[in-house]
C-alpha positions in Angstrom: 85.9 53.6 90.4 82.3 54.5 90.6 80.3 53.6 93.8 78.4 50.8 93.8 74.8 51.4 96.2 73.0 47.7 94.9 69.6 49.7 94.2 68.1 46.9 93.5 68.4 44.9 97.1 67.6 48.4 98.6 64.6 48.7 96.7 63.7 44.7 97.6 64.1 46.0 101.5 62.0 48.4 100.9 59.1 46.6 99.0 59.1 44.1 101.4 59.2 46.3 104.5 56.2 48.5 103.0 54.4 45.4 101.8 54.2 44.7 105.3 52.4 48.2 106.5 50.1 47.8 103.8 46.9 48.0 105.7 47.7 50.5 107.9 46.3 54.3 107.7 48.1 57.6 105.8 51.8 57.8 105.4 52.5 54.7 107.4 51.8 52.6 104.5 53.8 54.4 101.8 56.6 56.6 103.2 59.8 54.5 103.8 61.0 56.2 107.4 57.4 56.3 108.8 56.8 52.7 107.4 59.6 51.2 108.8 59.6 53.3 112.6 55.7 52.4 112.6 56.5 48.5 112.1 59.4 48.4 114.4 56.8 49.8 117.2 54.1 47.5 116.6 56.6 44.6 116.5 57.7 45.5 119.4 53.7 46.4 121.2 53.0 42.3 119.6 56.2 41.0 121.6 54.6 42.7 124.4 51.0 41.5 124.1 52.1 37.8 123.5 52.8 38.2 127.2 50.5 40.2 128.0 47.5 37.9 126.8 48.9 35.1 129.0 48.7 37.0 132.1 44.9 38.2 131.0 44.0 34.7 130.2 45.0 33.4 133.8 42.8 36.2 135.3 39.9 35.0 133.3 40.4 31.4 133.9 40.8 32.3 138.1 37.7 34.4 137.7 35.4 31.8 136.2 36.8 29.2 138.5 36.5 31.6 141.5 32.5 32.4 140.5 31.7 28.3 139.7 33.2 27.2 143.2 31.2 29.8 145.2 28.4 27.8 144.0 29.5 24.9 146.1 30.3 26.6 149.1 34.3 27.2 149.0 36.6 30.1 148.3 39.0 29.6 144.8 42.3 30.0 147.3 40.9 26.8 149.7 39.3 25.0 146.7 43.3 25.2 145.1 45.2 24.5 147.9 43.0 21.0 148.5 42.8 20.5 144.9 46.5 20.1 144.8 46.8 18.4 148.6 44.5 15.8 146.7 46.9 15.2 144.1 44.7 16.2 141.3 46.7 18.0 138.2 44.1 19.7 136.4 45.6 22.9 135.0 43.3 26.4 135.1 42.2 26.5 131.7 40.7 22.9 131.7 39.2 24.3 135.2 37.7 27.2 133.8 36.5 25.2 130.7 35.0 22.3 132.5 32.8 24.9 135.3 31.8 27.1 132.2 30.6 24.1 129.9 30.6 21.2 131.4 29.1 21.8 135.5 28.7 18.5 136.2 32.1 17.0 135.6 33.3 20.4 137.5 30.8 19.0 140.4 32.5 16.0 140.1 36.1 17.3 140.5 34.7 19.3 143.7 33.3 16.0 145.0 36.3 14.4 144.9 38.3 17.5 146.9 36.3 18.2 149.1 
């Protein structure tokens, strides 16, 4: 009995896999072993860099907040730790939104900590 190899699935793999490197630069986009070890490690780098962006995003946040309450005086450690004795559940990234944009509803939020 002859072997049977399915081309045609194995070709369908393949499409779909080098359909997916199509924007990238030399033989990543159209030889199959470099394709697929080239997709592999950048879905591995964006697994990564989901994270990654998280953590960056919470230093940005903490910055802007830190650089807004020197204005009034305070320190972003002392301004957190009252902002929470004081029962008031405003996450970072509303925090960092509201001193960037919106200075007097940040004022406001300080008023009511301090």
């Amino acid at each position: 009995m002859p072997r049977s190899v399915n081309t045609v699935a194995s070709r369908a793999r393949r499409k779909k896999l080098l359909k997916l490197t199509r924007g990238q630069y030399g033989r990543r986009k159209n030889v199959w072993t470099v394709a697929k070890n080239s997709w592999e490690k950048g879905q591995g780098y964006a697994y990564r860099d989901r994270k990654t962006k998280k953590r960056s995003f919470r230093g940005l946040w903490i910055m802007r907040i830190n650089a807004a309450i020197r204005e009034h005086g305070m320190s972003y450690s002392v301004f957190m730790g009252k902002l929470h004795k004081s029962g008031i559940e405003i996450n970072r990234k509303v925090l960092a939104d509201l001193a960037m944009n919106h200075p007097q509803a940040f004022k406001a939020v300080v008023d009511q900590v301090q």
